[in-house]
Wavefront OBJ file of the C-alpha trace (Angstrom):
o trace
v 98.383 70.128 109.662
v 97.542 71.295 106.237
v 97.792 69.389 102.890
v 101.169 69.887 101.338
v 101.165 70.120 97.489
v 103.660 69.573 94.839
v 104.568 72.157 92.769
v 106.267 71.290 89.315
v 107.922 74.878 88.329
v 108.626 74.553 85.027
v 110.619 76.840 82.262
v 107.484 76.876 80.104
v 104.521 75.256 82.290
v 104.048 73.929 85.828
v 102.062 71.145 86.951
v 100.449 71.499 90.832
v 99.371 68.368 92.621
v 98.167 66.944 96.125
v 97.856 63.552 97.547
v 93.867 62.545 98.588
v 92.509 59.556 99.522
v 96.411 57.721 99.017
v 96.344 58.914 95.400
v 98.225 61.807 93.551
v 95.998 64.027 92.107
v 96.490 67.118 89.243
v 94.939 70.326 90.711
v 93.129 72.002 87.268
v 93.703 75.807 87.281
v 90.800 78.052 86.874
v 90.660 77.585 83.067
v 90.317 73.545 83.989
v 94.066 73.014 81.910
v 96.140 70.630 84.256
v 98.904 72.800 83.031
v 99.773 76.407 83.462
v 102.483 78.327 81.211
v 105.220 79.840 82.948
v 104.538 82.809 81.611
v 103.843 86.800 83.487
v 102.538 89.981 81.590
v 102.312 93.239 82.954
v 99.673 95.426 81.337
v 99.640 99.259 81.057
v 97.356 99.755 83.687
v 99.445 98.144 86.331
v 97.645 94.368 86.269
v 99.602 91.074 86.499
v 98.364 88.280 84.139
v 99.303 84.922 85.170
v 99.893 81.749 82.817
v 97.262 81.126 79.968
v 95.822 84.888 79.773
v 99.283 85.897 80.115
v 100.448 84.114 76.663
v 97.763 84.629 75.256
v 98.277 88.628 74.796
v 102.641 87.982 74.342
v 102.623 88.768 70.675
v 100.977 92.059 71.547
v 102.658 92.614 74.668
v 106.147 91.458 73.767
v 108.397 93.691 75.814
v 106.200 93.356 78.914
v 105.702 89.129 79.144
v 108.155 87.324 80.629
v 108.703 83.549 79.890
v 111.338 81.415 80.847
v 112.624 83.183 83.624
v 113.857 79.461 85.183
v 117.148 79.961 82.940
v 118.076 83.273 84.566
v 117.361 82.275 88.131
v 120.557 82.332 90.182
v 122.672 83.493 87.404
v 124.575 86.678 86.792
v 123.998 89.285 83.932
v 127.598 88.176 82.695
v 127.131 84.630 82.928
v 127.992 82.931 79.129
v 124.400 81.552 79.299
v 122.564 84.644 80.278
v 124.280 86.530 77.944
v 122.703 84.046 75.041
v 119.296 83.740 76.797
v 119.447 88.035 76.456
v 120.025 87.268 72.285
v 116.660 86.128 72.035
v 114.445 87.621 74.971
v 111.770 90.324 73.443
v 111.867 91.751 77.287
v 114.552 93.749 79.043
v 117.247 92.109 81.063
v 119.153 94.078 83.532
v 122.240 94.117 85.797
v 121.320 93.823 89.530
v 123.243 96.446 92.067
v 124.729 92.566 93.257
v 125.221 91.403 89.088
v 122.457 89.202 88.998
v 120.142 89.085 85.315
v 116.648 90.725 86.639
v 114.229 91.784 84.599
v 112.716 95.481 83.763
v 109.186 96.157 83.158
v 107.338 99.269 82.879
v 110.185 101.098 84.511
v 110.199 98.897 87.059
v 113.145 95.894 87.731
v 112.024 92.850 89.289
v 114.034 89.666 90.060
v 113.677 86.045 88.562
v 112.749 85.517 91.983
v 109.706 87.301 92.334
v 108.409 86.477 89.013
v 108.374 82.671 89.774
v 106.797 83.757 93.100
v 104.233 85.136 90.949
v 103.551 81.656 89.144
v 103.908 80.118 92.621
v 101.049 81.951 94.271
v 98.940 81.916 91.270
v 99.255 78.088 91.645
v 98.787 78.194 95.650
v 95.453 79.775 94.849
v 94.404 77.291 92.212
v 94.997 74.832 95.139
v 93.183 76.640 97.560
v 90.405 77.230 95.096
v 90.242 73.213 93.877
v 90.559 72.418 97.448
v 88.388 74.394 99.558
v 91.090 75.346 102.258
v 94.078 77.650 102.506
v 97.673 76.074 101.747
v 100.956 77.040 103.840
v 103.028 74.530 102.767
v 104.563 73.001 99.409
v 107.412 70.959 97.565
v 108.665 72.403 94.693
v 110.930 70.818 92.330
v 113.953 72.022 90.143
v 116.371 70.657 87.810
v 118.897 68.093 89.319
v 121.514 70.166 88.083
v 121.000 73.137 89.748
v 123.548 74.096 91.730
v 123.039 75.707 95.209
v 122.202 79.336 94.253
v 119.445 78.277 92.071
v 117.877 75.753 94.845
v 118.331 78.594 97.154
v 116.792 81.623 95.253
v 114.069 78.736 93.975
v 113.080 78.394 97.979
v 113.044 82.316 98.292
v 110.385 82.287 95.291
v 108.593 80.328 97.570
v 108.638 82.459 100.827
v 107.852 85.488 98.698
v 104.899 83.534 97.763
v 103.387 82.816 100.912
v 104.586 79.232 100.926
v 106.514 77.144 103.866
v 108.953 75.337 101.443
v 109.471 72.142 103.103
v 111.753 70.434 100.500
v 113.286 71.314 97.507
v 113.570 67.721 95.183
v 115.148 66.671 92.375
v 112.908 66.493 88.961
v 114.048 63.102 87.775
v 113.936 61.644 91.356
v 110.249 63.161 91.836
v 109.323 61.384 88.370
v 111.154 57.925 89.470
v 109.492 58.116 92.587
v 105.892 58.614 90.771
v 106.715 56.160 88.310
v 107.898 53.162 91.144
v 104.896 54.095 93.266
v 102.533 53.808 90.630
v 104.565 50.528 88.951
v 105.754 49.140 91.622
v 109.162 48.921 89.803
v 112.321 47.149 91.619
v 115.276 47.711 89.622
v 117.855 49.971 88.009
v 116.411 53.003 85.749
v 117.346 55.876 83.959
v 115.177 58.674 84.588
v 115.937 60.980 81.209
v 114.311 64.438 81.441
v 114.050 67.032 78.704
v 112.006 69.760 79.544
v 111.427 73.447 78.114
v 115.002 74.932 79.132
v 116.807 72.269 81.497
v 118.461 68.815 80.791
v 118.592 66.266 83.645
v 119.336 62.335 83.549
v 119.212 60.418 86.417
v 120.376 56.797 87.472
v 118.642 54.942 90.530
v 117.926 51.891 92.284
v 114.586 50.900 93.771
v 114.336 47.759 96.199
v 111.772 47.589 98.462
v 110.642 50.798 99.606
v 114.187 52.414 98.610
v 114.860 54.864 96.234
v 118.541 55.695 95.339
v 119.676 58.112 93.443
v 122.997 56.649 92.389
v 124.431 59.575 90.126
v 122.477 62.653 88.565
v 123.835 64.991 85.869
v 122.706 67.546 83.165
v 122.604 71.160 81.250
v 120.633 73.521 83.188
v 120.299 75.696 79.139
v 119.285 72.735 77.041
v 115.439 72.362 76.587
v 112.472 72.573 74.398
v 113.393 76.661 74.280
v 116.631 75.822 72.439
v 114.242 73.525 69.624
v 112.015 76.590 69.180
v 114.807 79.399 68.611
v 116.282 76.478 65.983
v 113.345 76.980 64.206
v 112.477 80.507 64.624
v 116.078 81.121 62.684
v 115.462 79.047 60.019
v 112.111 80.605 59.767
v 113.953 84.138 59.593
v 116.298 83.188 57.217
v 114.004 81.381 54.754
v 111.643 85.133 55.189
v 114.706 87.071 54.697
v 115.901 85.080 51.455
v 113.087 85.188 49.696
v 111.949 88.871 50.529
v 115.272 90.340 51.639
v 113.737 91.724 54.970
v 115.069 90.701 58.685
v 112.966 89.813 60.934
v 115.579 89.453 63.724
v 114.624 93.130 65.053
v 110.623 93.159 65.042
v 110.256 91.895 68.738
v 106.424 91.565 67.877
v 107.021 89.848 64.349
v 109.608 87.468 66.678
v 107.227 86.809 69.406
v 104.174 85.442 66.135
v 107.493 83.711 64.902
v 108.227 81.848 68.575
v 104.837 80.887 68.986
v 104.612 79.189 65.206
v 107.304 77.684 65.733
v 106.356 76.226 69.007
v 103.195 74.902 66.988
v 105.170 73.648 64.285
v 107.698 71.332 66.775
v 104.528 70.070 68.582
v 102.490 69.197 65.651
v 106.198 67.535 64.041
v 105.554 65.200 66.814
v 102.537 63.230 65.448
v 102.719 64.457 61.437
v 105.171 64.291 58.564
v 104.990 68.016 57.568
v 103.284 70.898 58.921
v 102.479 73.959 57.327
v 103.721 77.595 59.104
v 101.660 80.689 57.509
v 101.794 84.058 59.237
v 100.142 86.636 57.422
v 100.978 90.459 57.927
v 104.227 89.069 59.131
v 105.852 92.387 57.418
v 105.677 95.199 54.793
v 108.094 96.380 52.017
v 107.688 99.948 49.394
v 105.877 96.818 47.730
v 103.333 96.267 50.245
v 102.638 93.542 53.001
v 104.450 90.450 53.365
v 103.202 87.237 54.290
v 104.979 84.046 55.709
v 104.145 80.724 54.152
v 106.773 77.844 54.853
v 106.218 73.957 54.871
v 108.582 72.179 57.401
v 108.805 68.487 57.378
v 110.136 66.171 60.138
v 113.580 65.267 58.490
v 114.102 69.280 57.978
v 113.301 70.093 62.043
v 115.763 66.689 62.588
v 118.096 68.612 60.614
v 117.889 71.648 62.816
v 117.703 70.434 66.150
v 120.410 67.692 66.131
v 123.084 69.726 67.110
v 121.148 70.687 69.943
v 120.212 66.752 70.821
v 123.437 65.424 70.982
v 124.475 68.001 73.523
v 122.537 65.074 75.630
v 125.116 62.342 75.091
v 128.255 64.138 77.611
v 125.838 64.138 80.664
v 124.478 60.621 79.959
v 127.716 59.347 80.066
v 129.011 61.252 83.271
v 125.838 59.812 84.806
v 126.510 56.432 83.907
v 130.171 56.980 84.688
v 129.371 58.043 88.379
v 127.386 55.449 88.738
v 129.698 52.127 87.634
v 127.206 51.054 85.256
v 126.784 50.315 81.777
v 123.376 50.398 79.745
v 122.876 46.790 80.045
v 122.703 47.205 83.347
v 119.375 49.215 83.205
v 116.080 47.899 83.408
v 114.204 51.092 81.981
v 114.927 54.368 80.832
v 111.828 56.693 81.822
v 111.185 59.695 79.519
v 110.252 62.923 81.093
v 109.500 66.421 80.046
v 107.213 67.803 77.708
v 109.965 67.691 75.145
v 110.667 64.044 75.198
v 107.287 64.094 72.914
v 110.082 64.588 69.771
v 110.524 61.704 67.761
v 114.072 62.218 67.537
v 114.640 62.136 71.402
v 113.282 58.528 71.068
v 115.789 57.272 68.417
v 118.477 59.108 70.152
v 117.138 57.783 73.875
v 117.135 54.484 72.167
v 120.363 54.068 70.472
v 122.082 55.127 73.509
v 120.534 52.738 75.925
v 120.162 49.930 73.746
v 116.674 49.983 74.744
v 112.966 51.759 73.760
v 112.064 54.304 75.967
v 109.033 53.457 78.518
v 106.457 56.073 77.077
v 103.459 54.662 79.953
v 104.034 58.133 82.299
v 102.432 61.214 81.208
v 105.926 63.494 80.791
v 104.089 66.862 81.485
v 102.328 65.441 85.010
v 104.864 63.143 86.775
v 106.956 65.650 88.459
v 104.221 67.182 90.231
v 102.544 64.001 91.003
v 106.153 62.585 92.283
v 106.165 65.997 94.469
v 102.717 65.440 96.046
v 104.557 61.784 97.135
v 107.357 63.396 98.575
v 104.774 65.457 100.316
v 102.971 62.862 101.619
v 105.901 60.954 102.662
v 107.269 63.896 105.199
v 103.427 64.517 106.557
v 103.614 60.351 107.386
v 100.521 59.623 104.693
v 102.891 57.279 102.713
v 105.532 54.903 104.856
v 107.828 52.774 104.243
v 109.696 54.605 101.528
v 113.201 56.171 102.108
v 114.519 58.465 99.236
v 118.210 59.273 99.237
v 119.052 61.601 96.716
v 122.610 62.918 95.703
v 124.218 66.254 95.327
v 124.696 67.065 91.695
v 128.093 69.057 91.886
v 130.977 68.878 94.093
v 131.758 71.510 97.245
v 135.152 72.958 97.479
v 137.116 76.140 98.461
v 139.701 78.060 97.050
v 143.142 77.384 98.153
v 146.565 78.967 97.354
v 147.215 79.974 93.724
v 143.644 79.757 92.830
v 143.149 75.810 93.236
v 140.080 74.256 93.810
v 140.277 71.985 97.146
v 137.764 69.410 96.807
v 135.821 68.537 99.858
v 132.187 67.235 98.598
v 132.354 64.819 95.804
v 129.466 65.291 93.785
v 127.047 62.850 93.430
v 127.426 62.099 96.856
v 124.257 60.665 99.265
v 122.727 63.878 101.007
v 122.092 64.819 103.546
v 126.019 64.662 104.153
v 128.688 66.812 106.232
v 132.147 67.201 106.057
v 134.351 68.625 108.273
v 138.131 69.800 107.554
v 140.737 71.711 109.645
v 142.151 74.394 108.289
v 145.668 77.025 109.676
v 146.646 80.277 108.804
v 149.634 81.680 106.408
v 150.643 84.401 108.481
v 151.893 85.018 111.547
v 149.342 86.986 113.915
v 146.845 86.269 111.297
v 143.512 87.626 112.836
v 141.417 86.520 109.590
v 140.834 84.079 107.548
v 138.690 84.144 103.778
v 137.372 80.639 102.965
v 135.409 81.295 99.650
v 132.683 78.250 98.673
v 133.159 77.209 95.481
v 130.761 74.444 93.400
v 131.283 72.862 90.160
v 134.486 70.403 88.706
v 136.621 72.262 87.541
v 140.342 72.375 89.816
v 140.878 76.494 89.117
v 138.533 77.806 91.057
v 137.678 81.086 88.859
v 135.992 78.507 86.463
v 133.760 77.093 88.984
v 130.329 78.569 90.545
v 131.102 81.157 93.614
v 128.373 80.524 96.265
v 129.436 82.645 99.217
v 132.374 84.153 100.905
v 132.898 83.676 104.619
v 135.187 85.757 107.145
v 136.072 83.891 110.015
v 137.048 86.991 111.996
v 139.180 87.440 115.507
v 141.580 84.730 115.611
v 143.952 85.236 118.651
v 147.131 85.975 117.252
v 149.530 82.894 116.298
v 152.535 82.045 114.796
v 151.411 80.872 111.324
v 150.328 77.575 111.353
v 149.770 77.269 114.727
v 145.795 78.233 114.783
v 142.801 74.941 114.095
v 140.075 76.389 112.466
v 137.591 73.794 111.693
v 135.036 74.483 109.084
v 132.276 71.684 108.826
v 129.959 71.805 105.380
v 126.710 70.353 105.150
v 124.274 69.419 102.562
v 120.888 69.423 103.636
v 118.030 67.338 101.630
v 116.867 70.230 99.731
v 120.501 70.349 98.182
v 121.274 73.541 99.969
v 124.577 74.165 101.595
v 125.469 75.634 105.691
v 128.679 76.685 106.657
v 130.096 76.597 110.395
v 133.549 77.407 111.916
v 135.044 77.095 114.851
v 138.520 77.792 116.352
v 139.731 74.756 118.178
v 142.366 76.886 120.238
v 139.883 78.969 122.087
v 137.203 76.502 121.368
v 134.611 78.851 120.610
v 132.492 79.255 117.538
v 133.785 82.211 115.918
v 131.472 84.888 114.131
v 131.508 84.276 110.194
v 130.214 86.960 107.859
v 128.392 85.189 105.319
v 128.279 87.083 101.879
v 126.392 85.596 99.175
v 128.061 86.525 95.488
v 124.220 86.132 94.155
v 120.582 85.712 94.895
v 118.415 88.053 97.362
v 119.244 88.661 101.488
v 116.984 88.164 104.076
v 116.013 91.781 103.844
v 114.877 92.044 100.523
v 113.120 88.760 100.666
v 110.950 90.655 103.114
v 111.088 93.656 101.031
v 109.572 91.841 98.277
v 107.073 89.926 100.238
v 105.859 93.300 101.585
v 105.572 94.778 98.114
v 103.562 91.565 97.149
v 101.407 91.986 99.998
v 100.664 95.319 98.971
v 100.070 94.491 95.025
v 97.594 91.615 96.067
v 95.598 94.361 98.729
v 95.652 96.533 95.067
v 95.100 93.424 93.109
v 91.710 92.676 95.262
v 90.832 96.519 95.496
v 91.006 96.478 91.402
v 88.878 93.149 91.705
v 85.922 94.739 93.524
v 86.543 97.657 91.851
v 85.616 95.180 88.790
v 82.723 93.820 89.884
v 80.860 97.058 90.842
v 81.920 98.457 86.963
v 80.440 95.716 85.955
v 77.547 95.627 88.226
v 76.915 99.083 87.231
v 77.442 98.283 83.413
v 74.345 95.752 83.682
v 71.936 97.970 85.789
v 72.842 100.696 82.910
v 71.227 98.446 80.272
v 68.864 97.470 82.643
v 67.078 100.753 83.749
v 67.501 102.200 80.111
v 65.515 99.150 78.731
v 63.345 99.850 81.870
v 62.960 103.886 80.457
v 62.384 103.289 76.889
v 59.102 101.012 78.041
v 58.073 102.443 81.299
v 59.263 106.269 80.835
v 56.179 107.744 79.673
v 54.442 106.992 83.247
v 57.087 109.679 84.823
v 56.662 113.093 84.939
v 59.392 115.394 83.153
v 61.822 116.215 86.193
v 61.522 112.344 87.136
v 62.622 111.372 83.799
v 64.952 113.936 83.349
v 66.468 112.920 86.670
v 66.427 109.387 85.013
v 68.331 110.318 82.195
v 70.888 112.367 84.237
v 71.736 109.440 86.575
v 72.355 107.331 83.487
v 74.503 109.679 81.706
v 76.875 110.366 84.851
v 76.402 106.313 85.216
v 77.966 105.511 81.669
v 80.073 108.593 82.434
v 81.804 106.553 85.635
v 81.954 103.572 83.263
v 84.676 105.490 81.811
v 86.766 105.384 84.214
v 88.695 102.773 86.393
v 88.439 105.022 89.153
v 86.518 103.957 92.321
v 84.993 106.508 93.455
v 83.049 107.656 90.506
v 81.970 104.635 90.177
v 80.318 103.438 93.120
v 78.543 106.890 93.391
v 76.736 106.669 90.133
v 76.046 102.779 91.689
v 74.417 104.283 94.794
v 72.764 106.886 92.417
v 71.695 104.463 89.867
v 70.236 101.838 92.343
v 68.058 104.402 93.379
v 66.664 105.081 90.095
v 65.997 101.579 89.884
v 63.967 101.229 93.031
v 61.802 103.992 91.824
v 61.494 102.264 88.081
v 60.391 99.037 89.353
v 57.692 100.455 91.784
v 56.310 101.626 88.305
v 56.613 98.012 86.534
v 54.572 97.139 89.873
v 51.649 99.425 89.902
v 51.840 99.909 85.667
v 52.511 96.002 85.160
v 51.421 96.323 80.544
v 54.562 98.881 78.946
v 52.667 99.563 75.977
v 49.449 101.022 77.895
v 51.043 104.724 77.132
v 52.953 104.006 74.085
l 1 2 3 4 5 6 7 8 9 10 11 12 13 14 15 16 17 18 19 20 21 22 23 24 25 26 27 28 29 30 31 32 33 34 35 36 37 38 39 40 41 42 43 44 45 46 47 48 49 50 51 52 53 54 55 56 57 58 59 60 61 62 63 64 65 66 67 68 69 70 71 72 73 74 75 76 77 78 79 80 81 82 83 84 85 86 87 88 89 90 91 92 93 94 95 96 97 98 99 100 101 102 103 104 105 106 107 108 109 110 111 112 113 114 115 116 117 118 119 120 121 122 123 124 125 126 127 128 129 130 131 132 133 134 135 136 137 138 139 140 141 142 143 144 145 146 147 148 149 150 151 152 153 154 155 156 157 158 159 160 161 162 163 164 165 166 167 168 169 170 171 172 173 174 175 176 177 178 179 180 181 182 183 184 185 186 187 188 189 190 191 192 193 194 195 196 197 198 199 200 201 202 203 204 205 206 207 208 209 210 211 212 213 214 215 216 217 218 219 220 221 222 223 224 225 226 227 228 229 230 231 232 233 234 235 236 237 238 239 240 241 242 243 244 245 246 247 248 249 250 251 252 253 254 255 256 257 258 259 260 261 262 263 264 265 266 267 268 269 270 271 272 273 274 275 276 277 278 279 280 281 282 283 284 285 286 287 288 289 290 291 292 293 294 295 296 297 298 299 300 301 302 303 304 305 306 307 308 309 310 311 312 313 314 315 316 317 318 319 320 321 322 323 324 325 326 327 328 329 330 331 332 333 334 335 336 337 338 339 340 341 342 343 344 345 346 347 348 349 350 351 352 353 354 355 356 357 358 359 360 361 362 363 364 365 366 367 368 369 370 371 372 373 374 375 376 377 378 379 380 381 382 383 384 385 386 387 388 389 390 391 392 393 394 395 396 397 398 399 400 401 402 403 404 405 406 407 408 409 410 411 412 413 414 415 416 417 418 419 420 421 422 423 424 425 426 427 428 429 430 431 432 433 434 435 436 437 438 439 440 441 442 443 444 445 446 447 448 449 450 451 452 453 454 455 456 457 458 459 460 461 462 463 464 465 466 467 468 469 470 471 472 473 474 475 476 477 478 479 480 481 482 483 484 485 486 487 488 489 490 491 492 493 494 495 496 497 498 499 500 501 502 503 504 505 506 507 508 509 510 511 512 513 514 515 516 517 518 519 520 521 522 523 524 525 526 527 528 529 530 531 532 533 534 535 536 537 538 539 540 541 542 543 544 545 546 547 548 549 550 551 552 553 554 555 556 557 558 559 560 561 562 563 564 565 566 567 568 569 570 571 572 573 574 575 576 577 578 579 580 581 582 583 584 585 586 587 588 589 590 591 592 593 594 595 596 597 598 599 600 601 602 603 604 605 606 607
């Protein structure tokens, strides 16, 4: 059995780690950063650019990088939050034939799905790479809000990637987990974690070995993203008063303004003031316009409190759920890049009465908590039992649109539940049960996860049938469905339709497709290597002919000159072909040139 890593998928970077020797470790990617941005471009030729290389060209590639795809996973192109998150996105989002938000690239749609699966294998092979062996299996961690759509379509991401998901976990229980490993806390925390896009705060107990999640909640659209757009506007709307133009349509003016103000937050962390100049930002009748602001801490305080206090409801439906007050904590643990702001501590403290502890690294503790969990299923690391909670409760539909509540949320999983359930007609040969998740008693305001037909009931006078529907929650936080009718007692078939995410079929679909781009990726690759082997034996042999030439006859170095200019001809070209026949043709050439440097050893003898 293979090492299973933990894989910390973030909104704006992930974090990949493994367990050796009994220790966590972070796996560097390729560039050496123990980070990579969640971030995919698609270039004209057809090539996929993967985290650091892939931000790096956004503000020229605007409509073709996608970022922040976590806050459209398992959501449909109507949702309230999508419909914001499409405001401010310089790429395309698109209406799935099932209403899901995908994205559309180059002509071509692709769900949130396989982008993350994108980040995902590009992270698998920065594993394989650091480790020297192939990887099959991972942990991957979301939000603890996430409801079961978006734990479901995040363990497709990792199928289409090539990885055996072997449980999805919590972020703030993967950080506590980390943090009472490596602290070897006892006692009650809060586990507060601000990330780019999601929200989460989590209350638990650890005593001896245990870790229990008591209560979890959160805003899966509340994150470092939201601080950034806060400051992008105000960055418009200073440009537009003082020049009168609006930037709010120049996706590639937009994309300069996200990343600035990105800089700006992170440098607000550590400074007073920070200066934001962007120059060429526009142009006017009068000429080019420049951008030169100076934005000081209490200004960006100013602009992002609205969007801070939006962390005070789930705290206290945490704490709530949980019977406890503050002075009942021990610690409050700060996770997430974006628990870095100065403000989150003041806030963090007022409302827990306490400072934060600041002795975790926020960007690395998921991961490293994943690598645990890892660990702990392979047997490496005993004598810990994690039991984590279900974030929102599981219902169904019931007459008049009611929500019947069967799952309480924040209850211990894995958990079943089994009710009984008649029909309302008499001969009634089928019954609908739709899944519901969220709070909220009229159904139509809470999350639709599936529909299920339970299909060939012998006819009955109404009430007279026992259908017995069982849920489960499994540990990943993922929700099965089972009927049976108690009259015939026999299971009876259930159509399962999901109201989002991808079936089985196009999971396969996609994998296919993925197999094929990576045979095209590693064609292109070698394809690469030769253009560039040929670009250096092109330099080569013509430094070669300028000194050595004269020792040739005319045809030979004619036929010299010929191979080099169908050589640099081929270099042209991102064709094959052309190229690795002016490779054959040019190594050739070089055979016969350096049997001259070996017989005619001084250049200049013939100059």
């Amino acid at each position: 059995m293979g090492k299973i890593i933990g894989i910390d998928l973030g909104t704006t970077n992930c974090c990949v780690c493994v367990m050796e020797g009994g220790s966590p470790s972070v796996i560097p990617n390729r560039e050496g950063s123990r980070t990579t941005p969640s971030v995919v471009g698609f270039t004209e030729n057809g090539e996929r650019l993967i985290g650091h290389i892939a931000r790096r060209q956004a503000i020229t590639n605007p409509k073709n990088t996608v970022f922040a795809v976590k806050r459209l996973i398992g959501h449909k192109f109507e949702h309230e939050e999508t419909v914001k998150a499409r405001e401010h996105l310089p790429y395309e989002v698109v209406a799935a034939s099932n209403g899901d938000a995908w994205v559309k690239v180059h002509d071509q749609t692709y769900s949130p799905q396989e982008i993350s699966a994108m980040i995902l294998k590009h992270l698998k092979e920065a594993a394989e790479h650091y480790l020297g062996e192939e990887i099959e299996e991972a942990i991957i961690t979301v939000p603890a809000y996430f409801d079961d759509t978006q734990r479901q379509a995040t363990r497709d991401s990792g199928t289409i990637a090539g990885l055996d998901v072997k449980r999805i976990i919590n972020e703030p229980t993967a950080a506590a987990l980390a943090y009472g490993l490596e602290q070897d806390f006892k006692g009650k925390i809060a586990v507060f974690d601000l990330g780019g896009g999601t929200f989460d705060i989590s209350i638990l107990e650890m005593v001896e070995g245990v870790f229990e999640v008591k209560s979890t909640a959160g805003d899966t659209f509340l994150g470092g993203e939201d601080f950034d757009r806060a400051v992008l506007e105000w960055m418009v709307e200073s440009f537009q008063e003082e020049t009168g133009i609006n930037l709010k349509f120049d996706k590639m003016a937009l994309q300069r303004l996200k990343e600035a103000a990105e800089k700006a937050k992170c440098e607000l962390s550590s400074v007073e003031d920070t200066e934001i100049t962007l120059p060429f930002i526009s142009a006017d009748a009068t000429g080019a316009k420049h951008l030169n602001l100076k934005l000081d801490r209490a200004k960006f305080n100013e602009l992002i409190t609205p969007i801070v206090e939006r962390v005070r409801a789930p705290i206290n439906d945490a704490l709530s759920s949980a019977k406890m007050d503050v002075e009942d904590l021990d610690k409050v643990v700060l996770v997430g890049g974006q628990t870095r702001t100065p403000l989150i501590h003041t806030i963090v403290e007022e409302i827990f009465k306490k400072p934060p502890t600041v002795d975790v690294n926020p960007d690395e503790v998921v991961g490293i908590g994943a690598s645990i969990q890892g660990a702990i299923l392979k047997g490496d690391v005993k004598d810990i039992v994690l039991l984590d909670v279900t974030p929102l409760s599981l219902g169904i539909e019931t007459q008049g649109g009611l929500t019947y509540r069967m799952i309480e949320k924040n209850s211990n999983i894995p958990t079943a539940f089994t009710q009984t359930f008649t029909t309302v007609a008499d001969n009634q040969t089928t019954v609908s049960v739709h899944i519901l998740q969220g709070e909220s008693e009229i159904s139509e305001n809470n999350k639709s996860l599936a529909r299920f037909d339970l299909v060939d009931i012998p006819p009955a006078p109404k009430g007279v049938p026992q259908i017995e529907v069982t849920f489960e929650i499994d540990s990943n936080g993922i929700v099965h469905v089972s009927a049976i009718d108690k009259l015939s007692n026999k299971k009876q078939s259930i159509k399962i339709m999901p109201s989002s995410g991808l079936s089985g079929d196009e999971i396969e679909k996609i994998i296919k497709n993925a197999e094929r781009h990576s045979a095209d990726d590693a064609r292109r690759k070698e394809t690469i290597k030769k253009r560039n082997k040929l670009e250096g034996m092109v330099y080569t042999i013509e430094r070669t002919f300028s000194q050595y030439g004269n020792y040739l006859n005319e045809a030979e170095a004619q036929r010299v000159r010929d191979v080099l200019g169908a050589a640099k001809k081929a270099l042209t070209t991102e064709e094959e072909y052309p190229i690795v026949e002016a490779l054959d043709a040019v190594t050739k050439i070089s055979k016969v040139l350096s049997e001259l440097i070996m017989f005619n050893p001084n250049p200049d003898r013939h100059a």
